[in-house]
N, C-alpha and C positions, 0 to 999 in steps of 0.2 A: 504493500500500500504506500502511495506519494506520503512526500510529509508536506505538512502547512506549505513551505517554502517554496517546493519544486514547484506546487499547483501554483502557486502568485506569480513564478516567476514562466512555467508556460504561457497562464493567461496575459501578462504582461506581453509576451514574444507574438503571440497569437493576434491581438488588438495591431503589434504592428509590423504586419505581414506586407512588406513592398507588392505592389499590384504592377501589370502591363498600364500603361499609359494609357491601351482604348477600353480597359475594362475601369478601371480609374474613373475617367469619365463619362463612361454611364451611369456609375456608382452615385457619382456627384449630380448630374442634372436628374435620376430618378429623385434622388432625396431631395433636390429643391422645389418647396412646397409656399416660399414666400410671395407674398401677392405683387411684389417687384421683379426685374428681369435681373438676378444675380449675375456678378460679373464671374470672369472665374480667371484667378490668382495665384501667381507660381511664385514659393519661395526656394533660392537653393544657395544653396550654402558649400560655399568654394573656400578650397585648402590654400589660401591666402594669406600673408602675413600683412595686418593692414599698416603697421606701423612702419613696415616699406615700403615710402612714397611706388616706387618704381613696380610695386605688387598692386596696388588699389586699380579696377574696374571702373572704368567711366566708357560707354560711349551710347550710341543711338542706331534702332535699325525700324523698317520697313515689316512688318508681319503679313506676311500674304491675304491675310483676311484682314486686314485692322484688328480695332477692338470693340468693335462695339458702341463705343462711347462717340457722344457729339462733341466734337475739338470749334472750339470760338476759337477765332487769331486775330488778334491786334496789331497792326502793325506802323510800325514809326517809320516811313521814309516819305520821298520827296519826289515830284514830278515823272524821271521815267520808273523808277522804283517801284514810285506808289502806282503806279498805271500795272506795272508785273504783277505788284500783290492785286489788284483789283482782279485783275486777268484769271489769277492762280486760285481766285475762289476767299480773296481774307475776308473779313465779317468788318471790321475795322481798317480803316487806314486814313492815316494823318500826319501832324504835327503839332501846335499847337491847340488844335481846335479839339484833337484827340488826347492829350493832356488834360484841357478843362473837362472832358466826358468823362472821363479818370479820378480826375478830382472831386468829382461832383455826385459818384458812384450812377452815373446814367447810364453805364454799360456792365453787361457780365460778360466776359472770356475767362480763359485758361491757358492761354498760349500767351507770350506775346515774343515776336521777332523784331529787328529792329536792325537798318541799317550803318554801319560804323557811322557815318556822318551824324546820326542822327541822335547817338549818344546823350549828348549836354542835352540836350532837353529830356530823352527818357529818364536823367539820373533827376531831375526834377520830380520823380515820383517813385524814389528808392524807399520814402519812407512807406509808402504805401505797397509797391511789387513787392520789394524785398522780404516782407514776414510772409508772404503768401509763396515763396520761390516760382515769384514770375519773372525776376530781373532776367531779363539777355542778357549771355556771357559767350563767349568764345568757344570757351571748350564743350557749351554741348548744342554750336551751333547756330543759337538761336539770334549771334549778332553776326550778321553775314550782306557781300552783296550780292548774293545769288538766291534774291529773292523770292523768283517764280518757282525755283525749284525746291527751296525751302517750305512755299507754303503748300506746294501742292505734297511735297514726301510726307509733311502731319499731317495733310486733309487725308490720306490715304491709306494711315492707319501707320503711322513711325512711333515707337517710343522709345522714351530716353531713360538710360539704365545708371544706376552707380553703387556701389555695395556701402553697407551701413559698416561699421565700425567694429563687429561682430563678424564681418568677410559675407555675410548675405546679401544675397538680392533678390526684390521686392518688385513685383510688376505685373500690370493685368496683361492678358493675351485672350479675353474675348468675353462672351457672354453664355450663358445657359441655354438661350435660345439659337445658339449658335449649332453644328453636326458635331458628331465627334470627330468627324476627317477636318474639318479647319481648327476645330482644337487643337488635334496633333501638330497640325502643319504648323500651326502659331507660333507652339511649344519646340517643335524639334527647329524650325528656324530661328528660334532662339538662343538657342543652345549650341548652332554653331556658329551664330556671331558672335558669341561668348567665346568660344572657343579659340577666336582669331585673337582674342587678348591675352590668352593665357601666359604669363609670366615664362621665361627663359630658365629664370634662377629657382624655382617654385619645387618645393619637396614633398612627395607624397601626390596624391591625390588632387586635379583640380578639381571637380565636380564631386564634394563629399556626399553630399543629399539633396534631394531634389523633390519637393513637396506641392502637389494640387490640391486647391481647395477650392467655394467659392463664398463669398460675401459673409454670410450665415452658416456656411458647410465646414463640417469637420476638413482634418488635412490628412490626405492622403499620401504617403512615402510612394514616388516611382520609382520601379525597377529601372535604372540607366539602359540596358541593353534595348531596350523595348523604343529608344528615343534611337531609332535611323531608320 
Protein backbone atom coordinates (compact mmCIF):
# COMPACT_ATOMS: atom_id res chain seq x y z
CA UNK A 1 0.00 0.00 0.00
CA UNK A 2 1.40 3.89 -1.17
CA UNK A 3 2.15 5.88 1.80
CA UNK A 4 0.42 9.41 2.47
CA UNK A 5 3.58 10.81 0.58
CA UNK A 6 3.87 8.96 -2.70
CA UNK A 7 -0.18 9.59 -3.26
CA UNK A 8 0.41 13.62 -2.88
CA UNK A 9 3.35 13.47 -4.78
CA UNK A 10 1.60 11.29 -7.94
CA UNK A 11 -1.26 13.57 -7.70
CA UNK A 12 0.93 16.51 -7.70
CA UNK A 13 2.87 14.86 -11.05
CA UNK A 14 -0.56 13.88 -12.54
CA UNK A 15 -2.24 17.77 -12.32
CA UNK A 16 0.99 18.47 -14.30
CA UNK A 17 1.12 16.26 -17.12
CA UNK A 18 2.67 18.54 -20.30
CA UNK A 19 -0.10 18.18 -23.11
CA UNK A 20 0.41 18.36 -27.20
CA UNK A 21 -0.11 21.91 -28.18
CA UNK A 22 -3.50 20.80 -30.22
CA UNK A 23 -4.82 18.92 -27.45
CA UNK A 24 -3.94 21.92 -25.03
CA UNK A 25 -6.04 24.00 -26.87
CA UNK A 26 -9.01 22.22 -27.15
CA UNK A 27 -8.78 21.74 -23.56
CA UNK A 28 -8.67 25.44 -23.03
CA UNK A 29 -11.52 26.92 -25.48
CA UNK A 30 -13.92 23.71 -24.23
CA UNK A 31 -13.47 25.12 -20.72
CA UNK A 32 -14.04 28.73 -21.69
CA UNK A 33 -17.57 29.24 -20.55
CA UNK A 34 -17.18 33.37 -19.88
CA UNK A 35 -19.61 35.44 -21.42
CA UNK A 36 -16.48 37.54 -23.05
CA UNK A 37 -14.38 36.21 -26.08
CA UNK A 38 -11.17 35.10 -23.83
CA UNK A 39 -7.94 35.95 -25.23
CA UNK A 40 -5.41 33.02 -25.17
CA UNK A 41 -1.97 33.77 -23.49
CA UNK A 42 1.43 32.09 -23.68
CA UNK A 43 3.86 32.28 -20.92
CA UNK A 44 7.42 30.71 -21.36
CA UNK A 45 10.09 30.92 -19.49
CA UNK A 46 13.73 30.97 -21.11
CA UNK A 47 17.12 29.77 -19.57
CA UNK A 48 18.21 33.40 -19.55
CA UNK A 49 20.51 35.15 -17.23
CA UNK A 50 18.76 38.46 -17.13
CA UNK A 51 21.31 40.35 -15.31
CA UNK A 52 23.24 39.88 -18.66
CA UNK A 53 22.53 42.88 -20.51
CA UNK A 54 23.66 40.83 -23.76
CA UNK A 55 21.02 37.76 -22.58
CA UNK A 56 17.62 39.89 -22.15
CA UNK A 57 14.88 39.28 -25.04
CA UNK A 58 13.44 42.29 -26.77
CA UNK A 59 12.01 42.28 -30.18
CA UNK A 60 8.63 42.29 -32.37
CA UNK A 61 7.03 39.83 -34.97
CA UNK A 62 4.00 39.43 -37.24
CA UNK A 63 1.67 36.31 -36.16
CA UNK A 64 0.09 34.91 -39.06
CA UNK A 65 -3.31 35.24 -37.79
CA UNK A 66 -2.99 38.49 -35.56
CA UNK A 67 -4.43 38.41 -32.29
CA UNK A 68 -7.59 39.16 -32.17
CA UNK A 69 -7.55 42.33 -30.40
CA UNK A 70 -8.46 45.88 -32.15
CA UNK A 71 -4.85 47.94 -32.32
CA UNK A 72 -5.92 52.01 -32.28
CA UNK A 73 -2.57 53.81 -33.61
CA UNK A 74 -1.76 57.23 -33.02
CA UNK A 75 0.60 58.69 -34.93
CA UNK A 76 2.90 61.88 -34.74
CA UNK A 77 4.22 62.84 -38.10
CA UNK A 78 4.16 65.60 -40.74
CA UNK A 79 2.85 66.09 -44.33
CA UNK A 80 4.31 63.10 -46.56
CA UNK A 81 4.45 60.91 -43.37
CA UNK A 82 1.36 61.76 -42.17
CA UNK A 83 -0.40 61.15 -45.67
CA UNK A 84 1.60 57.17 -45.35
CA UNK A 85 0.10 56.68 -41.90
CA UNK A 86 -3.21 57.81 -43.25
CA UNK A 87 -2.77 55.41 -46.27
CA UNK A 88 -1.54 52.51 -43.81
CA UNK A 89 -4.82 52.48 -42.01
CA UNK A 90 -3.71 54.97 -38.53
CA UNK A 91 -6.85 55.89 -36.55
CA UNK A 92 -4.98 59.17 -35.49
CA UNK A 93 -2.44 61.32 -37.18
CA UNK A 94 -1.05 64.64 -36.21
CA UNK A 95 0.95 67.07 -34.51
CA UNK A 96 -0.07 69.59 -32.50
CA UNK A 97 -3.67 69.20 -32.86
CA UNK A 98 -3.02 65.44 -31.85
CA UNK A 99 -1.27 66.52 -28.76
CA UNK A 100 -4.23 68.64 -27.42
CA UNK A 101 -6.75 65.35 -28.25
CA UNK A 102 -4.08 63.67 -25.91
CA UNK A 103 -4.24 66.07 -23.41
CA UNK A 104 -7.69 66.47 -23.27
CA UNK A 105 -8.40 62.54 -23.13
CA UNK A 106 -10.79 62.90 -26.46
CA UNK A 107 -9.19 59.91 -27.98
CA UNK A 108 -8.46 56.10 -26.98
CA UNK A 109 -5.54 54.13 -28.77
CA UNK A 110 -2.84 51.69 -27.60
CA UNK A 111 -0.34 52.11 -30.13
CA UNK A 112 1.35 55.19 -30.60
CA UNK A 113 4.21 55.58 -33.43
CA UNK A 114 6.00 58.48 -34.18
CA UNK A 115 8.36 59.82 -36.49
CA UNK A 116 12.14 60.97 -35.31
CA UNK A 117 11.38 64.59 -36.31
CA UNK A 118 8.45 64.44 -34.42
CA UNK A 119 9.93 63.62 -31.00
CA UNK A 120 9.89 67.35 -29.04
CA UNK A 121 6.46 67.50 -29.30
CA UNK A 122 5.50 63.78 -28.59
CA UNK A 123 7.94 64.02 -25.26
CA UNK A 124 5.23 66.87 -24.40
CA UNK A 125 3.05 64.09 -23.21
CA UNK A 126 5.66 61.77 -21.45
CA UNK A 127 3.87 62.41 -18.46
CA UNK A 128 0.81 61.02 -19.75
CA UNK A 129 2.31 58.00 -22.47
CA UNK A 130 4.83 57.12 -20.36
CA UNK A 131 2.96 55.27 -17.07
CA UNK A 132 0.80 53.66 -19.66
CA UNK A 133 4.04 52.22 -21.86
CA UNK A 134 2.85 54.09 -24.80
CA UNK A 135 6.14 56.24 -25.34
CA UNK A 136 8.00 55.47 -28.97
CA UNK A 137 11.23 54.36 -28.41
CA UNK A 138 13.79 52.98 -30.89
CA UNK A 139 14.40 49.64 -29.82
CA UNK A 140 10.83 48.38 -30.26
CA UNK A 141 10.38 50.29 -33.32
CA UNK A 142 7.71 52.26 -32.78
CA UNK A 143 9.99 55.68 -33.58
CA UNK A 144 10.77 55.20 -37.15
CA UNK A 145 10.58 56.67 -40.64
CA UNK A 146 9.13 53.93 -42.23
CA UNK A 147 5.87 54.66 -41.46
CA UNK A 148 3.53 52.98 -43.97
CA UNK A 149 5.20 49.81 -43.06
CA UNK A 150 5.17 50.24 -39.44
CA UNK A 151 1.41 50.82 -39.23
CA UNK A 152 0.39 48.46 -41.45
CA UNK A 153 2.81 45.21 -39.76
CA UNK A 154 0.45 46.35 -36.17
CA UNK A 155 -2.62 46.64 -38.04
CA UNK A 156 -1.97 43.11 -39.09
CA UNK A 157 -1.51 41.47 -36.10
CA UNK A 158 2.70 42.30 -34.99
CA UNK A 159 3.40 42.06 -31.27
CA UNK A 160 6.05 43.26 -29.40
CA UNK A 161 7.91 40.86 -26.80
CA UNK A 162 10.42 41.57 -23.99
CA UNK A 163 11.20 39.14 -20.92
CA UNK A 164 10.37 40.30 -17.38
CA UNK A 165 13.12 40.11 -14.82
CA UNK A 166 12.36 36.59 -13.91
CA UNK A 167 13.68 35.48 -17.98
CA UNK A 168 9.62 35.17 -18.88
CA UNK A 169 7.71 36.15 -21.58
CA UNK A 170 4.28 37.21 -21.47
CA UNK A 171 2.16 37.77 -24.64
CA UNK A 172 -1.29 37.05 -26.37
CA UNK A 173 -1.32 35.10 -29.77
CA UNK A 174 -5.15 35.01 -30.31
CA UNK A 175 -8.46 34.41 -29.08
CA UNK A 176 -10.81 31.53 -28.01
CA UNK A 177 -12.95 32.05 -30.86
CA UNK A 178 -10.02 31.62 -32.91
CA UNK A 179 -9.39 27.38 -34.62
CA UNK A 180 -6.93 25.52 -33.00
CA UNK A 181 -4.78 25.48 -36.42
CA UNK A 182 -4.18 29.60 -36.17
CA UNK A 183 -3.49 28.94 -32.42
CA UNK A 184 -0.79 26.66 -33.39
CA UNK A 185 0.52 28.71 -36.02
CA UNK A 186 0.54 31.85 -33.72
CA UNK A 187 2.34 29.84 -31.09
CA UNK A 188 4.81 27.88 -33.20
CA UNK A 189 5.65 31.40 -35.11
CA UNK A 190 6.48 32.58 -32.07
CA UNK A 191 8.67 30.48 -30.90
CA UNK A 192 10.83 30.68 -33.67
CA UNK A 193 11.37 34.26 -33.74
CA UNK A 194 12.26 33.71 -30.37
CA UNK A 195 14.57 31.49 -31.23
CA UNK A 196 16.44 33.86 -33.71
CA UNK A 197 17.41 35.71 -30.38
CA UNK A 198 18.79 33.02 -28.55
CA UNK A 199 22.00 34.06 -26.63
CA UNK A 200 25.46 32.62 -28.04
CA UNK A 201 26.91 32.41 -24.49
CA UNK A 202 23.58 30.92 -22.93
CA UNK A 203 23.99 27.57 -20.69
CA UNK A 204 21.54 24.88 -20.53
CA UNK A 205 18.39 25.01 -21.99
CA UNK A 206 16.79 28.07 -23.95
CA UNK A 207 13.17 27.22 -23.91
CA UNK A 208 12.62 25.85 -20.14
CA UNK A 209 8.71 25.92 -20.12
CA UNK A 210 6.33 26.83 -22.16
CA UNK A 211 2.64 27.59 -20.69
CA UNK A 212 -1.01 28.14 -22.42
CA UNK A 213 -3.68 29.49 -20.85
CA UNK A 214 -6.43 31.86 -21.56
CA UNK A 215 -7.99 35.17 -19.65
CA UNK A 216 -9.89 33.12 -16.80
CA UNK A 217 -8.35 29.47 -17.82
CA UNK A 218 -6.19 27.55 -15.97
CA UNK A 219 -2.33 27.03 -17.56
CA UNK A 220 -1.42 24.45 -19.35
CA UNK A 221 2.40 23.08 -19.55
CA UNK A 222 3.35 22.21 -23.54
CA UNK A 223 5.11 19.51 -24.45
CA UNK A 224 8.03 21.60 -26.70
CA UNK A 225 8.36 18.80 -29.39
CA UNK A 226 4.71 19.16 -30.36
CA UNK A 227 5.77 23.06 -31.33
CA UNK A 228 7.18 22.23 -35.21
Amino acid sequence: MKNKNTQIKNKKEKNFIKKDIIEAISILKTNSKRKFIESFDVNIMLGINTKKTDQNIKGSTVLPHGTGKKVIIAVFAQEKKAEEAIKAGADFVGMEDLTKKIKNNKIKFNVVVATPESMKQVSLLGSILGPKGLMPNYKMGTITSEIYETVQKIKNGQIRYKNEKNGIINTSIGKVNFSIKKIQENLISLIKDLQKYKPNNIKGKYFKKIFLTTTMGKSIEIRKSSLK
